[in-house]
mmCIF file as gemmi writes it, N, C-alpha and C atoms, coordinates in Angstrom:
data_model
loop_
_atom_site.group_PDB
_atom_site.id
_atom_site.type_symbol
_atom_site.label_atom_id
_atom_site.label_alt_id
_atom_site.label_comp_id
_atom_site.label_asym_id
_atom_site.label_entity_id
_atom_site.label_seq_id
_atom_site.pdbx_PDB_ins_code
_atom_site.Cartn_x
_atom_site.Cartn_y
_atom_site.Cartn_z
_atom_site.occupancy
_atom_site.B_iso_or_equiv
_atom_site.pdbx_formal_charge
_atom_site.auth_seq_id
_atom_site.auth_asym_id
_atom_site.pdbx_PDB_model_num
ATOM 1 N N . UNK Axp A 1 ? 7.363 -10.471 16.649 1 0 ? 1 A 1
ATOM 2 C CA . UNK Axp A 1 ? 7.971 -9.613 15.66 1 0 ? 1 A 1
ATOM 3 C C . UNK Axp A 1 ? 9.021 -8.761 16.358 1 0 ? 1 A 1
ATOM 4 N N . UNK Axp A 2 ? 10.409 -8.685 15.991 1 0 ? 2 A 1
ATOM 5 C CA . UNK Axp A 2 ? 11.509 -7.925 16.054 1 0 ? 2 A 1
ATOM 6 C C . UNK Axp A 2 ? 10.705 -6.366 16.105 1 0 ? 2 A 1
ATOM 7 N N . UNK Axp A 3 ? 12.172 -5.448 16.126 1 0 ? 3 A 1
ATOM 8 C CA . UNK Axp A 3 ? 12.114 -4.377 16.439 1 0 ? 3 A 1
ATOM 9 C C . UNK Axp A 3 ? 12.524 -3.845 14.765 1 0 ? 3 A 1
ATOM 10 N N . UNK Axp A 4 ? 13.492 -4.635 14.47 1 0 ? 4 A 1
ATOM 11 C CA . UNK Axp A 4 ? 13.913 -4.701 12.813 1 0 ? 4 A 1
ATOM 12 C C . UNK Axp A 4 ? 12.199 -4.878 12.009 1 0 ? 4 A 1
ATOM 13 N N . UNK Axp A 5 ? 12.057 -6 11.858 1 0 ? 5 A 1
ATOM 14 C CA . UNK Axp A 5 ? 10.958 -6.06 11.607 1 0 ? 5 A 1
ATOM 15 C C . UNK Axp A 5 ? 10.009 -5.218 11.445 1 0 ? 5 A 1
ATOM 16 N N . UNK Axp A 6 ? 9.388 -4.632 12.812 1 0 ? 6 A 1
ATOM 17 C CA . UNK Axp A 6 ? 8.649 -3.874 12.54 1 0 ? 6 A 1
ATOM 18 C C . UNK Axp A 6 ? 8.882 -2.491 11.856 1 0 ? 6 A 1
ATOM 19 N N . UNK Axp A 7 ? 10.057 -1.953 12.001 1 0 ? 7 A 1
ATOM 20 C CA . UNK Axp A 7 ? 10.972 -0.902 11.467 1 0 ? 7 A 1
ATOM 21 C C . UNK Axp A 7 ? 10.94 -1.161 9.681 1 0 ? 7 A 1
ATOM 22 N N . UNK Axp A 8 ? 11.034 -2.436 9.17 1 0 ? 8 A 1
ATOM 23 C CA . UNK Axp A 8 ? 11.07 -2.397 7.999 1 0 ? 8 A 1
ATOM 24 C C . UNK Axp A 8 ? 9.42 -2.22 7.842 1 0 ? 8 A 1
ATOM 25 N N . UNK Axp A 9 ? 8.574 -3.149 8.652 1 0 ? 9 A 1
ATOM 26 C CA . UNK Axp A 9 ? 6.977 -2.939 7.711 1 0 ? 9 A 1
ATOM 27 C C . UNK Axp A 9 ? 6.731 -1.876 7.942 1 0 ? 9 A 1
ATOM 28 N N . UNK Axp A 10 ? 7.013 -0.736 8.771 1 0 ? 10 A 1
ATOM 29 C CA . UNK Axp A 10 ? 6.729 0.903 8.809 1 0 ? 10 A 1
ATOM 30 C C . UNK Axp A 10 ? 7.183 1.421 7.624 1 0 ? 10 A 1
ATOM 31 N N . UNK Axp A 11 ? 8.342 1.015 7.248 1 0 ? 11 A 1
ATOM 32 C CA . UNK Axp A 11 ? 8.687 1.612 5.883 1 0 ? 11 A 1
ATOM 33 C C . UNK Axp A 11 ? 8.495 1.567 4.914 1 0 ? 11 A 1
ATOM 34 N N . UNK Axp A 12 ? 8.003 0.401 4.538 1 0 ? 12 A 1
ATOM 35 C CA . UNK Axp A 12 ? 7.556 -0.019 3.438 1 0 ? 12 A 1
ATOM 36 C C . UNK Axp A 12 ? 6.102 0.28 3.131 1 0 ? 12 A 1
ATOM 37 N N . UNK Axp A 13 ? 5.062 0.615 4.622 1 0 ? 13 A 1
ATOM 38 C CA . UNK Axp A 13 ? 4.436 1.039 4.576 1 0 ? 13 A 1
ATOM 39 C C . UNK Axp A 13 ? 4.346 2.529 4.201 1 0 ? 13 A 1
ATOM 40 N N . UNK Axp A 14 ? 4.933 3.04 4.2 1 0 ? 14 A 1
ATOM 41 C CA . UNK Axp A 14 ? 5.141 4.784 4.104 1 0 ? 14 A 1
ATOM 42 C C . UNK Axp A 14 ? 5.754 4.955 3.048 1 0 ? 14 A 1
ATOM 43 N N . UNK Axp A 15 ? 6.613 3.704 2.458 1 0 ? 15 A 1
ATOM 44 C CA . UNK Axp A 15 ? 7.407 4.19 0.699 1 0 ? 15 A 1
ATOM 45 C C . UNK Axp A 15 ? 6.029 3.422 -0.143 1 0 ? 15 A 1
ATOM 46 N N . UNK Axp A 16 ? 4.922 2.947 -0.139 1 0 ? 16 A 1
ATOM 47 C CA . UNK Axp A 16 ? 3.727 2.295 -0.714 1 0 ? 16 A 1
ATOM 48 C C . UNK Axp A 16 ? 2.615 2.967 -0.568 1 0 ? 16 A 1
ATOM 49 N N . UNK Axp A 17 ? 2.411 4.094 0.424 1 0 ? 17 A 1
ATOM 50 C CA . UNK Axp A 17 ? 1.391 4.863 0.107 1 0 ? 17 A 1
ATOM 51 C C . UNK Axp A 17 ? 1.615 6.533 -0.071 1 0 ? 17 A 1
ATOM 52 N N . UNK Axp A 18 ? 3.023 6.773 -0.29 1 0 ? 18 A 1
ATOM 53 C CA . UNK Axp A 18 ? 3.602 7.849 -0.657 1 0 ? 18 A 1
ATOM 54 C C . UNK Axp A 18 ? 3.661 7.612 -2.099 1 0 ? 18 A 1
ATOM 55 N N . UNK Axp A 19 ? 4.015 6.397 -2.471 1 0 ? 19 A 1
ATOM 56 C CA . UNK Axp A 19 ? 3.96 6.174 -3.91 1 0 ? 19 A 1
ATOM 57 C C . UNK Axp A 19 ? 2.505 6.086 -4.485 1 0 ? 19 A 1
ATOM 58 N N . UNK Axp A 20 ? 1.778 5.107 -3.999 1 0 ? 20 A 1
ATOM 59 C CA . UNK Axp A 20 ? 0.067 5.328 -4.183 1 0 ? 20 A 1
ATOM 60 C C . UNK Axp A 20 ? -0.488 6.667 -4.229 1 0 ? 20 A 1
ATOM 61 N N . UNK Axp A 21 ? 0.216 7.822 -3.509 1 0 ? 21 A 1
ATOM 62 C CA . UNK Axp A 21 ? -0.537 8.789 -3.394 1 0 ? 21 A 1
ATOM 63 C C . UNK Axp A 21 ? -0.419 10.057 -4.596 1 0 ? 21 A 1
ATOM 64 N N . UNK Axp A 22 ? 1.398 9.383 -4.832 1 0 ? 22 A 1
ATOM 65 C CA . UNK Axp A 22 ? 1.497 9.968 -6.546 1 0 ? 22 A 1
ATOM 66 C C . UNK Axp A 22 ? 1.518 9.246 -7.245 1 0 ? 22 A 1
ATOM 67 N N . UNK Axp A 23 ? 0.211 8.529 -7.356 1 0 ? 23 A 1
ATOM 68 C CA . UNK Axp A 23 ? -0.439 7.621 -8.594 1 0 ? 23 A 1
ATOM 69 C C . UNK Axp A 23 ? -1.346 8.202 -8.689 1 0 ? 23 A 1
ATOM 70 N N . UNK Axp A 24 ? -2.184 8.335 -7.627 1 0 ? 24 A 1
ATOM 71 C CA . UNK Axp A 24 ? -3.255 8.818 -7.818 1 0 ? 24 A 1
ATOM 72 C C . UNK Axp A 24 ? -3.446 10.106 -6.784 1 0 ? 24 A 1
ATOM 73 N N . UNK Axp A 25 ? -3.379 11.174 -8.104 1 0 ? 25 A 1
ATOM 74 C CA . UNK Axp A 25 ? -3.695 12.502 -7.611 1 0 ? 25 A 1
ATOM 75 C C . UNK Axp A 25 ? -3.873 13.007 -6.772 1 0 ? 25 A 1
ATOM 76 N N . UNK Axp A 26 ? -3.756 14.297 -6.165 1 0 ? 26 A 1
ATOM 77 C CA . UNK Axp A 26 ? -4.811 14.79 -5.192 1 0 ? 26 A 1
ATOM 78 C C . UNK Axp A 26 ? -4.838 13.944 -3.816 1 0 ? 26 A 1
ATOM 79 N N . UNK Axp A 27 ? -3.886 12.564 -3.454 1 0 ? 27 A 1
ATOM 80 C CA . UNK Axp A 27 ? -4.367 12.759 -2.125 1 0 ? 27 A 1
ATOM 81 C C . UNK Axp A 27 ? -3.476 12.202 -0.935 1 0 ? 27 A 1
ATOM 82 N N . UNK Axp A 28 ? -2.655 12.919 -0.149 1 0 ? 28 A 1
ATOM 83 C CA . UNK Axp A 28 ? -1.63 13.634 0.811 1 0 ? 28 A 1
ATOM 84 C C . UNK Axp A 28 ? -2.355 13.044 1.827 1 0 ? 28 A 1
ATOM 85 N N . UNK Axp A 29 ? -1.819 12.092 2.616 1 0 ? 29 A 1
ATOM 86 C CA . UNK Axp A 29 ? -1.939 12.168 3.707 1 0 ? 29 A 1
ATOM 87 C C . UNK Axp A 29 ? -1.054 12.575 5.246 1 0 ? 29 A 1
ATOM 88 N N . UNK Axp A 30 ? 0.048 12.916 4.468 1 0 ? 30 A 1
ATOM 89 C CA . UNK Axp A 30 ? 1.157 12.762 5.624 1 0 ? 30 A 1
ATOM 90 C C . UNK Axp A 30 ? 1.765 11.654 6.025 1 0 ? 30 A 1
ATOM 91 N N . UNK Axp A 31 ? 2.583 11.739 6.955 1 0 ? 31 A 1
ATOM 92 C CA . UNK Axp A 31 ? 3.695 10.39 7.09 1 0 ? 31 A 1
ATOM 93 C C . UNK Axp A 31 ? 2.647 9.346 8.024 1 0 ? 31 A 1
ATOM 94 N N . UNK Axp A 32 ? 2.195 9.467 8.865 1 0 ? 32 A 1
ATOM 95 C CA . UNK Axp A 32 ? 1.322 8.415 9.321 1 0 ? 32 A 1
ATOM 96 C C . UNK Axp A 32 ? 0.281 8.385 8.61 1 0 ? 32 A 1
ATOM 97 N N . UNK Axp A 33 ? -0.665 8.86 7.825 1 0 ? 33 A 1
ATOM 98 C CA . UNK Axp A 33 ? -1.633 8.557 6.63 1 0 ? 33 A 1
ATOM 99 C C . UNK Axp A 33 ? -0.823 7.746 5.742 1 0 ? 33 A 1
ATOM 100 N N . UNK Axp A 34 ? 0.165 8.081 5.138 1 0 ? 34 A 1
ATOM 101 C CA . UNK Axp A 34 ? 0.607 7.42 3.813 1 0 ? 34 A 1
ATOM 102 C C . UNK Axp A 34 ? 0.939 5.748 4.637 1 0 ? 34 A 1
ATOM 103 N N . UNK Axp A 35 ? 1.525 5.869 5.823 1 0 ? 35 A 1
ATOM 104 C CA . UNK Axp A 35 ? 1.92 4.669 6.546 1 0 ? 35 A 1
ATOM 105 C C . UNK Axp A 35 ? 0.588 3.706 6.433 1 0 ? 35 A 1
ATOM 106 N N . UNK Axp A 36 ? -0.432 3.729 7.303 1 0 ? 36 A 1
ATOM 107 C CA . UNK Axp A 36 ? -1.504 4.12 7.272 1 0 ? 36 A 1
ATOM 108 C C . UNK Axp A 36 ? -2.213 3.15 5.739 1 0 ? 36 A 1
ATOM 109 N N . UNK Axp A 37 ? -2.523 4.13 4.987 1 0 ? 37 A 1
ATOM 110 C CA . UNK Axp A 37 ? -2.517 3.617 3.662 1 0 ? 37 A 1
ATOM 111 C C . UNK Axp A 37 ? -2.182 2.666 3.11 1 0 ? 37 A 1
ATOM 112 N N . UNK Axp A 38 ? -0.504 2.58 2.95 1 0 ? 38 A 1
ATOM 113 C CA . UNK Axp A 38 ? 0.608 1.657 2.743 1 0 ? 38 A 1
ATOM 114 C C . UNK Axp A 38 ? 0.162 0.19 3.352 1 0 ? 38 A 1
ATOM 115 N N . UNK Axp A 39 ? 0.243 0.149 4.736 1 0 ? 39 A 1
ATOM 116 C CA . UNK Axp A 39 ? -0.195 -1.581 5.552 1 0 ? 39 A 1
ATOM 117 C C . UNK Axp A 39 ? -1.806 -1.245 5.003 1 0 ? 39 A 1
ATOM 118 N N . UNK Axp A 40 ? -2.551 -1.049 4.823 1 0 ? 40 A 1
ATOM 119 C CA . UNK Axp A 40 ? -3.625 -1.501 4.543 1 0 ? 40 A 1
ATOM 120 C C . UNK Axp A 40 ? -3.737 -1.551 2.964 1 0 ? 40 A 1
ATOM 121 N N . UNK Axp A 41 ? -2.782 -1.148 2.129 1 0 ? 41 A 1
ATOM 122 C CA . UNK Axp A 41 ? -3.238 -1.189 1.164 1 0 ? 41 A 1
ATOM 123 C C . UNK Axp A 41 ? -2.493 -2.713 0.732 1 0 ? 41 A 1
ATOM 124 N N . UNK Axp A 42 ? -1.379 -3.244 1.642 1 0 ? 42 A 1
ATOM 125 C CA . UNK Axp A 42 ? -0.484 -4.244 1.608 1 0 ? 42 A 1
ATOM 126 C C . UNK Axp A 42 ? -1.843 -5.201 1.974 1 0 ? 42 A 1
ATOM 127 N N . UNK Axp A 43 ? -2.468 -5.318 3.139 1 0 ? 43 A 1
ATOM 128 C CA . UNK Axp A 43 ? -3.408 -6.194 3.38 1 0 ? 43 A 1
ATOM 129 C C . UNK Axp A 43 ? -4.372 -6.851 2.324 1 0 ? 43 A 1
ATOM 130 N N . UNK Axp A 44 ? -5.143 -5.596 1.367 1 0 ? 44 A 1
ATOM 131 C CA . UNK Axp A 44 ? -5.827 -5.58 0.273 1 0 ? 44 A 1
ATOM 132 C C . UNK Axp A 44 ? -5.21 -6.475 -1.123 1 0 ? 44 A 1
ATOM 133 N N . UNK Axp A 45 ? -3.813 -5.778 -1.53 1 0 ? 45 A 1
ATOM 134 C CA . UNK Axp A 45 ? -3.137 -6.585 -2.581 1 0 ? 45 A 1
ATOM 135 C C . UNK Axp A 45 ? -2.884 -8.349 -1.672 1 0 ? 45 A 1
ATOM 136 N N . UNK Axp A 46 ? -2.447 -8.482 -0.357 1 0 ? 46 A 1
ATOM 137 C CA . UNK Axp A 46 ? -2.372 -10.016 -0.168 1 0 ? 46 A 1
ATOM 138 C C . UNK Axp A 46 ? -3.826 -10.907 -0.357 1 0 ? 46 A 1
ATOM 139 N N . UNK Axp A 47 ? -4.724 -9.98 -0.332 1 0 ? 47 A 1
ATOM 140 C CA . UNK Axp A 47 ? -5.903 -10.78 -0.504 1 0 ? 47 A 1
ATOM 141 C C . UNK Axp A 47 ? -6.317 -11.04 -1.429 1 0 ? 47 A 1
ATOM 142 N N . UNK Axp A 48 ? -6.143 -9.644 -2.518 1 0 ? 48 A 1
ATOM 143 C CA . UNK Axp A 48 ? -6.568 -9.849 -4.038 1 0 ? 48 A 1
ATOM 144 C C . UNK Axp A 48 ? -5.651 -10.336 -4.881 1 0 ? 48 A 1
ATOM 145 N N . UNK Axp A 49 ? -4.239 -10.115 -4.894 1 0 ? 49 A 1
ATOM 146 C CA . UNK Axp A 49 ? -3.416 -10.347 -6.043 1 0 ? 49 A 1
ATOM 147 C C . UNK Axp A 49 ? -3.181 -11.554 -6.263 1 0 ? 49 A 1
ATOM 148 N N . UNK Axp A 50 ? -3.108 -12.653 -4.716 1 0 ? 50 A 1
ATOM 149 C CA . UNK Axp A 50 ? -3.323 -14.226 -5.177 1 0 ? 50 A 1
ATOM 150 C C . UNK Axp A 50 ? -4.412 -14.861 -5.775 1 0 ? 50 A 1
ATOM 151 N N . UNK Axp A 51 ? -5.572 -14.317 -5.366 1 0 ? 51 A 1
ATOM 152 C CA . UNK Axp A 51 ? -6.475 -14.965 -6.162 1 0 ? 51 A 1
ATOM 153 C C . UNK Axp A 51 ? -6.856 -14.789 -7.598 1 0 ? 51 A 1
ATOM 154 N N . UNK Axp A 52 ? -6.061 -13.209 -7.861 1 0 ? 52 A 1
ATOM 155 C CA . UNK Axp A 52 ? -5.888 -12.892 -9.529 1 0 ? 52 A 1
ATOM 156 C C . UNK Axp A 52 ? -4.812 -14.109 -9.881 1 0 ? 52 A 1
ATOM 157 N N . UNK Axp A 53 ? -4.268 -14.195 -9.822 1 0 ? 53 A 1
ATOM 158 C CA . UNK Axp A 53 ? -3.529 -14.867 -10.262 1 0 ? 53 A 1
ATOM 159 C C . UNK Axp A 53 ? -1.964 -14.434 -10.689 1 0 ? 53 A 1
ATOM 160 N N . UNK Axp A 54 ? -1.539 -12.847 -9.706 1 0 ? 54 A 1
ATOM 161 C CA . UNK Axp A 54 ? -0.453 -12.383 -9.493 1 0 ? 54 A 1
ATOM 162 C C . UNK Axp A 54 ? 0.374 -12.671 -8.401 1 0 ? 54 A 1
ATOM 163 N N . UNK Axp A 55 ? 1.707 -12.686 -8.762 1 0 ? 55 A 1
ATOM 164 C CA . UNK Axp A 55 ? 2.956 -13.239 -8.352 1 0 ? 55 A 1
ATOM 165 C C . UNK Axp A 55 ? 3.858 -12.197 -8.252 1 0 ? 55 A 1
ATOM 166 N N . UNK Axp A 56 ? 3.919 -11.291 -7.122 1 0 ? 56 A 1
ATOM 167 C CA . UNK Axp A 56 ? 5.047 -9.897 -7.068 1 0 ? 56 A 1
ATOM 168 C C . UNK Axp A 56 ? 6.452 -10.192 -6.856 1 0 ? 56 A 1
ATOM 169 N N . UNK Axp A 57 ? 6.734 -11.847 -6.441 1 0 ? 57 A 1
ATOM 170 C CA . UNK Axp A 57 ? 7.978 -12.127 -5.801 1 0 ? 57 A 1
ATOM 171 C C . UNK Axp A 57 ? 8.331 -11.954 -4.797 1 0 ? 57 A 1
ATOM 172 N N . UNK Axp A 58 ? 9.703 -12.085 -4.225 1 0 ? 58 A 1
ATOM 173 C CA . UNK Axp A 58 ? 10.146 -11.716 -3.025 1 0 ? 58 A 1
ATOM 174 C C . UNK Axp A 58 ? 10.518 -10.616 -2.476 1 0 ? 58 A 1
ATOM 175 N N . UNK Axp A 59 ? 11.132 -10.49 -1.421 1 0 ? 59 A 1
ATOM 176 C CA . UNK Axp A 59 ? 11.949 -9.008 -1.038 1 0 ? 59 A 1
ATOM 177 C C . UNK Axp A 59 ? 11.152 -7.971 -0.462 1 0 ? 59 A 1
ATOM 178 N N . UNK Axp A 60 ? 11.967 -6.88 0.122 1 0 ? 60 A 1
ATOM 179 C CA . UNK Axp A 60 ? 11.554 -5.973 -0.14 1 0 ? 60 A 1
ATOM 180 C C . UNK Axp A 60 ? 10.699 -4.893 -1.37 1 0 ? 60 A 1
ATOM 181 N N . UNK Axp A 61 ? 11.477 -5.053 -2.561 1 0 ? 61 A 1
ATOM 182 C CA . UNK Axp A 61 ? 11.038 -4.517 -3.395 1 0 ? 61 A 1
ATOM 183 C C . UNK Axp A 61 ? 9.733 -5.199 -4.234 1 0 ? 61 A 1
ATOM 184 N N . UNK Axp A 62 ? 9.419 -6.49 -4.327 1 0 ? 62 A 1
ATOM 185 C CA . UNK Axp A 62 ? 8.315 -6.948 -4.156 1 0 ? 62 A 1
ATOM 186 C C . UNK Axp A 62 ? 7.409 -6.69 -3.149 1 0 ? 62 A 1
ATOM 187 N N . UNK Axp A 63 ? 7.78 -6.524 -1.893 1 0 ? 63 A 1
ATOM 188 C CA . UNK Axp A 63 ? 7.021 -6.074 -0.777 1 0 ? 63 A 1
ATOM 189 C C . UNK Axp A 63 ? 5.851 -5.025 -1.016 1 0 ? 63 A 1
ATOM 190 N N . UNK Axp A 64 ? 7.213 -3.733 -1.939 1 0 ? 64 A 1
ATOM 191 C CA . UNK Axp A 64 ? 6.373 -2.481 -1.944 1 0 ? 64 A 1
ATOM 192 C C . UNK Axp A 64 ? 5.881 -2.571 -2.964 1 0 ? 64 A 1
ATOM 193 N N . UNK Axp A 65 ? 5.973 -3.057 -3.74 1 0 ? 65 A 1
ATOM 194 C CA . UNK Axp A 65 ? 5.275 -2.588 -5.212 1 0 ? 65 A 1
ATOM 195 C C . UNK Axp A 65 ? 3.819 -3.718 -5.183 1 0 ? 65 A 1
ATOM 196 N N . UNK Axp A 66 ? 3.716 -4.996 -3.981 1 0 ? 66 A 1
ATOM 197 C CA . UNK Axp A 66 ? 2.688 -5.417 -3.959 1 0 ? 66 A 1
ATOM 198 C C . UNK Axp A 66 ? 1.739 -4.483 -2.583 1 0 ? 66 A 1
ATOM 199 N N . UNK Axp A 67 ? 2.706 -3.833 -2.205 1 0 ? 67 A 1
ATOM 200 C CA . UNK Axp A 67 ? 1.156 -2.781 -1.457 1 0 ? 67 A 1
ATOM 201 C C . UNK Axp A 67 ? 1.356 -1.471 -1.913 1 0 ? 67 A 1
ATOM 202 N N . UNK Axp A 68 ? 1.767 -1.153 -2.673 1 0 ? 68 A 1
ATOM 203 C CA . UNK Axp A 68 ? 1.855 0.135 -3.803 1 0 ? 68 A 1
ATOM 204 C C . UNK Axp A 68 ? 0.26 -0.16 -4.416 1 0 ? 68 A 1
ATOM 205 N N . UNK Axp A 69 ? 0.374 -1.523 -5.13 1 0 ? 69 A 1
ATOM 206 C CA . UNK Axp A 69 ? -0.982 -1.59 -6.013 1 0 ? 69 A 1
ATOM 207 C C . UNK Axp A 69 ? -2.03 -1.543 -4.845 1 0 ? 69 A 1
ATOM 208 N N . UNK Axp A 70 ? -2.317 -2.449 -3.712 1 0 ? 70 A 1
ATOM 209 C CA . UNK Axp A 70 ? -3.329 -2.537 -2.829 1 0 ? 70 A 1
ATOM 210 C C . UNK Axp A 70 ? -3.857 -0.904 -2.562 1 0 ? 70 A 1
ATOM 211 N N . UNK Axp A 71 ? -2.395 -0.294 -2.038 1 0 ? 71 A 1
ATOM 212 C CA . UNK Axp A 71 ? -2.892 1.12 -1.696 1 0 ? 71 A 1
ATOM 213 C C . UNK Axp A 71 ? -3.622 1.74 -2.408 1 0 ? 71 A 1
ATOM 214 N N . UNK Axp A 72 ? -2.762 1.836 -3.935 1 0 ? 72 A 1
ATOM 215 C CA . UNK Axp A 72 ? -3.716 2.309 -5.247 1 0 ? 72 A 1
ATOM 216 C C . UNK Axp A 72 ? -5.41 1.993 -5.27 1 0 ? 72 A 1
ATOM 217 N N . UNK Axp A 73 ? -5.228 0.494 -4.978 1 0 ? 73 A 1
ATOM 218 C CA . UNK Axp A 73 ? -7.007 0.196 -5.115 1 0 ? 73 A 1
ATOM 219 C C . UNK Axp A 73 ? -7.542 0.713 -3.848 1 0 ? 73 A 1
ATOM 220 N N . UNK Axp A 74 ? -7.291 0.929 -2.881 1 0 ? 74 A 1
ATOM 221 C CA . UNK Axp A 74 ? -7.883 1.417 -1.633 1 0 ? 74 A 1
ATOM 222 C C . UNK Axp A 74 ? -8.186 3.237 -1.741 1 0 ? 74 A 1
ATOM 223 N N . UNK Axp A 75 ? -6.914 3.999 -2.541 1 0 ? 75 A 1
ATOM 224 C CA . UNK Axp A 75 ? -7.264 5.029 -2.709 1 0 ? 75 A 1
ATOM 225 C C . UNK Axp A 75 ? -8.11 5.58 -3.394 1 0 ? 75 A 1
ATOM 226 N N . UNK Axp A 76 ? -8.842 4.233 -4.425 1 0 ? 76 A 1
ATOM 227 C CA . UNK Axp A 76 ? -9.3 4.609 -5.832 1 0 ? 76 A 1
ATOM 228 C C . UNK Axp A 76 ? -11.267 3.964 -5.102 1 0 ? 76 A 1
ATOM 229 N N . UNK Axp A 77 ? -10.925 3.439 -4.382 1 0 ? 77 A 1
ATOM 230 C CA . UNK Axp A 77 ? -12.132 3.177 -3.657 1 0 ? 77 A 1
ATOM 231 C C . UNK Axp A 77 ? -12.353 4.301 -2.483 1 0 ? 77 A 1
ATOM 232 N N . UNK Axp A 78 ? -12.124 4.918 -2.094 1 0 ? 78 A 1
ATOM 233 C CA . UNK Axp A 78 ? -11.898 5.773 -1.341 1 0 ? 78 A 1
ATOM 234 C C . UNK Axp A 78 ? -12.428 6.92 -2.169 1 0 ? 78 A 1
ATOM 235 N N . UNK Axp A 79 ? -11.647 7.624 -3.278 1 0 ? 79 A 1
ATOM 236 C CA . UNK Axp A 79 ? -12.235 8.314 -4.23 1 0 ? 79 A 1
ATOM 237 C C . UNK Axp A 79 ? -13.461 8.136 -4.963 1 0 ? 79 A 1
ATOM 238 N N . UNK Axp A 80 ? -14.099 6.917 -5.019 1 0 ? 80 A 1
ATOM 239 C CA . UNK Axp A 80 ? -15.407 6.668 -5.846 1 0 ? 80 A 1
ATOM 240 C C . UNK Axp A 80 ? -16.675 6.477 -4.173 1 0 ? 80 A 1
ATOM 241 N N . UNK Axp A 81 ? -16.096 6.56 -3.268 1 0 ? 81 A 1
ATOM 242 C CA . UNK Axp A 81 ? -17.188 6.578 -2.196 1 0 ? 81 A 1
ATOM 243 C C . UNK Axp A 81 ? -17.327 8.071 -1.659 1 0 ? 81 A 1
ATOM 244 N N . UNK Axp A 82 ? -16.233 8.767 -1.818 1 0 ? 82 A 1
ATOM 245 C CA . UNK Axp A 82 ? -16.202 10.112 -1.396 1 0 ? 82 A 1
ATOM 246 C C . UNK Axp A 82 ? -16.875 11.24 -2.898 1 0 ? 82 A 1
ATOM 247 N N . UNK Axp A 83 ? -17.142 10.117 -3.638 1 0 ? 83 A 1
ATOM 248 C CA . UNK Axp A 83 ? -18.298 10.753 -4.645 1 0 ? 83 A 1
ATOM 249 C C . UNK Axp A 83 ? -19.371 10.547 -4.675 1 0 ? 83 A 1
ATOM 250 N N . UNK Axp A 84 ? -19.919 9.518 -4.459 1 0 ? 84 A 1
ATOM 251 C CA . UNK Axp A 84 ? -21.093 9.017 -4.43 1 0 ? 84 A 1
ATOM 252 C C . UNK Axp A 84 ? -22.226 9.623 -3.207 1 0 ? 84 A 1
């Protein structure tokens, strides 16, 4: 992996759980949390959204909006264990 490369998945990681984090309420992690968030929440949507039977497309902007949702479900699991 490039230097580009990795420069873009940092970002996309950090514009996907900055966005996840104003989806769902209440929870700030800062620029390496939201990063953080973001690649793992990207990991989560590649695992789940193919086998749903979702198709985000290409690009960048497919990129983020398919670990926007992952993040979302990671934050929302995160929130129902930090209740329980």
């Amino acid at each position: 992996m490039g230097i580009e490369a990795l420069i873009v998945f940092l970002i996309i990681g950090a514009v996907a759980g900055w966005l996840a984090g104003l989806i769902v309420k209440g929870y700030g992690y800062g620029l390496v949390g939201n990063i953080v968030v973001g690649i793992v929440g990207a990991f989560i949507a590649g695992f789940l959204l193919p086998r749903a039977g979702f198709g985000m497309g290409g690009g960048i902007p497919g990129a983020i909006l398919s670990a926007t949702i992952g993040a979302v479900i990671l934050l929302l699991l995160i929130r129902l264990i930090k209740r329980a």
